[in-house]
N, C-alpha and C positions, 0 to 999 in steps of 0.2 A: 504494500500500500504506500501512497505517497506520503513523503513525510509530511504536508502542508495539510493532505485529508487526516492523516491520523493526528495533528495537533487540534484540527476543529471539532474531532471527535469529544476528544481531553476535553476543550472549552463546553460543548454539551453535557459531558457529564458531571463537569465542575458546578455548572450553571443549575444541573437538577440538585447537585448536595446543596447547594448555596437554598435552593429555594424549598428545601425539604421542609415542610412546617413540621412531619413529625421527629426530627433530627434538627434542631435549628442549629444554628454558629458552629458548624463543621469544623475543625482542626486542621491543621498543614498537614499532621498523619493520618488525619482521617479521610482525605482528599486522596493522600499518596498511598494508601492501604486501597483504597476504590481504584485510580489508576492502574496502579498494578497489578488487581485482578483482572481488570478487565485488560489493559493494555501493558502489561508487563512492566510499566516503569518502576525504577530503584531509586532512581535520585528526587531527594527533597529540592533541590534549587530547579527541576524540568515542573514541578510545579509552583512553584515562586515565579517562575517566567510565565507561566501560561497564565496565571494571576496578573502579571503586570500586562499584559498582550490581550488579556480579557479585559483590562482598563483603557489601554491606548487605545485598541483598534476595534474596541466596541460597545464604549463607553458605559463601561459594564461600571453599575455605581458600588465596589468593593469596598466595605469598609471591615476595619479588625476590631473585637472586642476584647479587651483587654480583661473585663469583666469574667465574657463566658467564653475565654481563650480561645474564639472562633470569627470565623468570615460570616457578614450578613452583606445583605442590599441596604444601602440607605433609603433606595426610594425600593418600597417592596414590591409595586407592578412591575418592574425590570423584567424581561424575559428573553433571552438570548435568541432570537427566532420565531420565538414559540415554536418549535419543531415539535416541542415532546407533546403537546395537544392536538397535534392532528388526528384527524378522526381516518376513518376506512376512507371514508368519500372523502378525506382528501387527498390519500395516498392515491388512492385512483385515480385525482384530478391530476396528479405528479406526474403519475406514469404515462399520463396520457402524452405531458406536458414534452417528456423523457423521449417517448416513441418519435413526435415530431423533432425533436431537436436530432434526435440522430441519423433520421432519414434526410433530413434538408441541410445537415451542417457538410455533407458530402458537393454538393447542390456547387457550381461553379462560383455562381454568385456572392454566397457565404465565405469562402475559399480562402480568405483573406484576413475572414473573423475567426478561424478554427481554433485557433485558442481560447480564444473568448469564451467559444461556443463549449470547448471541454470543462472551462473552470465551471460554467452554468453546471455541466452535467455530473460534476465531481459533484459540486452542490448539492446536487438532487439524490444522487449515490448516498451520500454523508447521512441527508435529512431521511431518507428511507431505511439505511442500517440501523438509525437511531431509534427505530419504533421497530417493535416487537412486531409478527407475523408474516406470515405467508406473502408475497410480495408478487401481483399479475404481472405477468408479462404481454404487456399490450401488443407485442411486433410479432408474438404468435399469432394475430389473428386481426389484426386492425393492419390493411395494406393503402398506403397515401401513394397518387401518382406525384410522381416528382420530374421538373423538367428538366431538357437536358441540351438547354442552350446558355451556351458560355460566352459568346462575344461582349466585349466590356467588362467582363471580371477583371481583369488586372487593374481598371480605374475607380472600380467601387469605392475603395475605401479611402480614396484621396478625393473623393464628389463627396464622399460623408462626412470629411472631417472640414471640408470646405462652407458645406451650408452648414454645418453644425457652429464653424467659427466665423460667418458671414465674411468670408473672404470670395474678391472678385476674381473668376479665373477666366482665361483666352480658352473658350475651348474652338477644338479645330474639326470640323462635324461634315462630312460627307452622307449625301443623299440618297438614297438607294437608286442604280442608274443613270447617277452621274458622276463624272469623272471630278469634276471640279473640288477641292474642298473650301468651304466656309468656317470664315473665326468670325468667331463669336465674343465679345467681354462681356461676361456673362454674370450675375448676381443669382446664385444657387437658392431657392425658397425654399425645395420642398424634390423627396424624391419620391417616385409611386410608381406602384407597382403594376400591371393590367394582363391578367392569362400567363403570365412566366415571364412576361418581357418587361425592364424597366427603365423608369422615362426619370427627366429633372426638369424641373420649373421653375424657370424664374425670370428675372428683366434682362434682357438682351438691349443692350446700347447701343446697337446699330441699327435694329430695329424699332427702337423706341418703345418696346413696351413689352408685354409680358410672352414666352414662348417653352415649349413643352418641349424636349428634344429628347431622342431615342438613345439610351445610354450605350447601347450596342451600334452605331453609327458614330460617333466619338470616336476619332484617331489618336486625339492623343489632349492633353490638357497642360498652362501653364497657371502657376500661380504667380498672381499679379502682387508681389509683397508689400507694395505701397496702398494698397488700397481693401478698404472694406467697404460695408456698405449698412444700411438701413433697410427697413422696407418706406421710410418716408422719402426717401432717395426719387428726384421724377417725378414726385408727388402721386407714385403707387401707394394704393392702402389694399397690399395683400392678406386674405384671408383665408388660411388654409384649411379652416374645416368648409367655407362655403365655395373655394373658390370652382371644384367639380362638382359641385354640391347637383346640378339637373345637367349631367352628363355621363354618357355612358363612354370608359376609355378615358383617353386623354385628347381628343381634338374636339376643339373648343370653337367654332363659326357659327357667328349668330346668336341669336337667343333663344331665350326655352321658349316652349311653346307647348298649349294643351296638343296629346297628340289621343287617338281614341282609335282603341283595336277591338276585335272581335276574334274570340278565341274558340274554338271548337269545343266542345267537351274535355275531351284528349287533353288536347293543349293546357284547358282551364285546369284540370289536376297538379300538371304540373307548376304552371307557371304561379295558383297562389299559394302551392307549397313554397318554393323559389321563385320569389320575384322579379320579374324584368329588372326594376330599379323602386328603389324605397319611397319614390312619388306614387306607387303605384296604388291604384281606387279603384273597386268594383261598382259598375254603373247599376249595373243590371244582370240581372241570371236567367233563365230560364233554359227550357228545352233542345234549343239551339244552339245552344252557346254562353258566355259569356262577356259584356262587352267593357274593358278597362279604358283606362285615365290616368294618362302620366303626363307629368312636367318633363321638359326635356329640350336637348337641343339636339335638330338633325344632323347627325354623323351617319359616315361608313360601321361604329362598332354598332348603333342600333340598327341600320337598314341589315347588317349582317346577323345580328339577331331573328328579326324580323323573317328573313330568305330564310334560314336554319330549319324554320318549324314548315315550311312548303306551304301547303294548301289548309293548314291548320291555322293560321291568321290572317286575319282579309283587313287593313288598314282603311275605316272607316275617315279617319281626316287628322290631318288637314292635308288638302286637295295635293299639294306639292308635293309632301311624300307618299301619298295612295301616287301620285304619277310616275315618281321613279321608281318604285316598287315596281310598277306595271310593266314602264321600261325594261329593268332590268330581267325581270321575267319573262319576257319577248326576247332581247338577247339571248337568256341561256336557252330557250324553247329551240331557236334557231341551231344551236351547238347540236342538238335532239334530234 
């Protein structure tokens, strides 16, 4: 075992003597008599450290009684984690938690955080050793599709640390298609993810205004060291829980608009278990179908939603997109 998990072991079960109400002010040997059983230590000063390191780095409130020659909490809700109160549901919540980390931290994208992602999972290892019982194994039986596109991973984590420190970067962005490449001075808002593929958002200077660009289309990026930025920069007032807030994807033309489908039966099972989009309102129901109501603005991800279900949605309005729907159906009829 590592030696940094089996120190946080020690500080858990330091943490349960400490707050024993039926054992109160535990002893330096009555600590190191418990260690030892359970984790073999001999030396009195391996727990003096892990007392002081339960103080520094987790501001664990340690106080000595002089009185009852023992360790208390000064403030007595202190609880190092709370790990040892976890219930079943929430060990189950862990493992769940566990299965996806290790099936996505393989994931290109991640590639970069792997360590990160290990200290997480030692964590979860630690907080599960620590509680008694049988422990599920969720990856016997719970299988997640995982994607398996990698262009842009080597830049992830320098676009994260960018918008995370509002720093402006040159990035250098090729088109699909085109030869040319375009720089960008770019102010990173916000990165987001859509079907496996992931985009960055922010104010493009050359552009004057706000632009979504494809993280995997990015050649390469420079950091601008003289410059950061604001979102009041250009007199942008970016808002990232609203700013996709009535879009489906990330391409942004136009504004939302009521749009109103008519769904088959079929379709209607599905689509108000899973939602087209969280605008989404049932007008009406009956025999024939049902017909919804969403805010939205016309894109390619919704018109490709829409195509997906075939003859299972008939796009009652507005008239523009009942047209291109039509169009586009006439095309591929013609491929037929």
């Amino acid at each position: 075992m590592k030696s940094s998990k089996l120190s946080f072991l020690r500080y858990l079960l330091i943490d349960r003597c400490i707050r024993n109400k039926q054992n109160p002010y535990p002893s330096k040997m009555y600590l190191l008599d418990k260690c030892r059983d359970e984790f073999g230590v001999n030396s009195p000063s391996t727990i003096e450290k892990d007392l002081q390191a339960l103080r520094q780095e987790f501001d664990a409130p340690i106080k000595y009684s002089k009185k009852n020659d023992g360790y208390f909490y000064s403030d007595p809700n202190y609880k190092l984690l709370g790990v040892h109160h976890l219930t079943e549901e929430h060990l189950d919540a862990l493992n769940f938690v566990e299965t996806f980390l290790y099936e996505f931290k393989a994931l290109p994208v991640l590639s970069n955080f792997s360590d990160a992602v290990d200290k997480v999972l030692d964590g979860l290892d630690i907080t599960k050793k620590f509680n008694d019982g049988q422990q599920k194994q969720f990856d016997n039986f719970i299988q997640l599709e995982k994607s398996i596109y990698s262009k842009g991973n080597e830049l992830f984590s320098s676009l994260i640390n960018s918008t995370k420190n509002h720093e402006v970067i040159r990035i250098h962005y090729q088109k699909f298609d085109v030869d040319e490449v375009e720089n960008y001075d770019f102010h990173p808002y916000l990165i987001k993810e859509f079907k496996g593929l992931w985009y960055i958002t922010g104010y493009a200077e050359n552009r004057e205004g706000i632009r979504t660009l494809g993280i995997d289309r990015i050649k390469n990026i420079e950091i601008l060291s003289d410059k950061t930025f604001s979102y009041e920069h250009h007199n942008v007032n970016f808002d990232r829980e609203a700013y996709f807030k009535n879009c489906i994807g990330v391409t942004l033309k136009g504004k939302p608009q009521e749009i109103r489908l008519l769904l088959s039966p079929i379709a209607a099972n599905y689509i108000k278990t899973s939602k087209i989009h969280d605008s989404q309102e049932i007008i009406r129901e009956d025999k024939d179908g049902v017909e919804i109501r969403l805010k939205l603005v016309d894109n390619n991800e919704l018109r490709s939603i829409i195509l997906s279900w075939g003859n299972q949605i008939e796009v009652l309005s507005p008239f523009s997109l009942r047209k291109k729907i039509g169009e586009e159906i006439k095309q591929l009829a013609q491929k037929y």
